[in-house]
N, C-alpha and C positions, 0 to 999 in steps of 0.2 A: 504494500500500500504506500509505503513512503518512496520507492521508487516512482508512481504512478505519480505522486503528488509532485515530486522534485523536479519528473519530465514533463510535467506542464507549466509548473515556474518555469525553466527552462527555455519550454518552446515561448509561452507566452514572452519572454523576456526578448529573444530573440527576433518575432515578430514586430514589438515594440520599436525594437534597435532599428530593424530596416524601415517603418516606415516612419522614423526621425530621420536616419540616416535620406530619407529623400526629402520631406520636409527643409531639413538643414541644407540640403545642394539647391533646392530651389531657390532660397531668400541668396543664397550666396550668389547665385546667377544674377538676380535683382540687385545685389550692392556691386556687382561688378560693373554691372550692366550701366547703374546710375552714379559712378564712384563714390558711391558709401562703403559704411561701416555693418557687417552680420555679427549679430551675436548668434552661433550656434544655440540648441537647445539641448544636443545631446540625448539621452534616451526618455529622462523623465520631465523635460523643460521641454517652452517652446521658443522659436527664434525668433529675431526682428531684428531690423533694418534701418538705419538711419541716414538718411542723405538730405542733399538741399538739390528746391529743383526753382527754380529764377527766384533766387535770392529765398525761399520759403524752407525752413527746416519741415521736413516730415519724417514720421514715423508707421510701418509698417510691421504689424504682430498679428498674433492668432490668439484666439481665446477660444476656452469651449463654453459649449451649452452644460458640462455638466451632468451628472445624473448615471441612471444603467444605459442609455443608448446616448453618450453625447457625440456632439457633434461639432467639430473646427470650424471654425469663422475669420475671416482675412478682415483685421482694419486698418485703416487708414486715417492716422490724425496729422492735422495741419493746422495752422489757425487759419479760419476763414471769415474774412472781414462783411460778409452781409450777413448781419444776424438777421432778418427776415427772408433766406434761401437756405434752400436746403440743397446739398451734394448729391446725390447717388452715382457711385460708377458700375457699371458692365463691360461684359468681355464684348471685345470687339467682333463682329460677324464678318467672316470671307466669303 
């Protein structure tokens, strides 16, 4: 039984690692891409990004919803000077 148990910490752990392990290469494409800064997150963190894009510091990170099925979420903080408008961005359609 304690084998059973030890090869699912294990694998779970392992599962983890690889998708941090892509999580963590994605934002590093994005600070390369915009000459920022990635903070890795490694297996139990998550990463973020900081660059300036026409003169504006931004920040790029993930958070979750939390819970038994949570779910990642990309934000996007900057300061934006029209307090009566609101942002939203989308992926671009080819």
């Amino acid at each position: 039984m304690i084998i059973v148990v030890l090869g699912f910490v294990i694998g779970s752990i392992a599962v983890l690692g690889q998708q941090s392990k892509h999580l963590d290469e994605v934002f590093q494409r994005v600070a390369r891409s915009r000459d920022g800064r990635c903070i890795t997150g490694g297996i139990f963190g998550r990463p973020s990004v900081r660059f300036t894009y026409r003169g504006v510091r931004i920040l790029l990170d993930v958070y979750s919803s939390g819970g038994e099925h949570a779910t990642l979420y990309t934000q996007l903080h900057f300061s934006w000077p029209e307090t009566d408008l609101r942002l939203e961005v989308f992926p671009e359609r080819g």
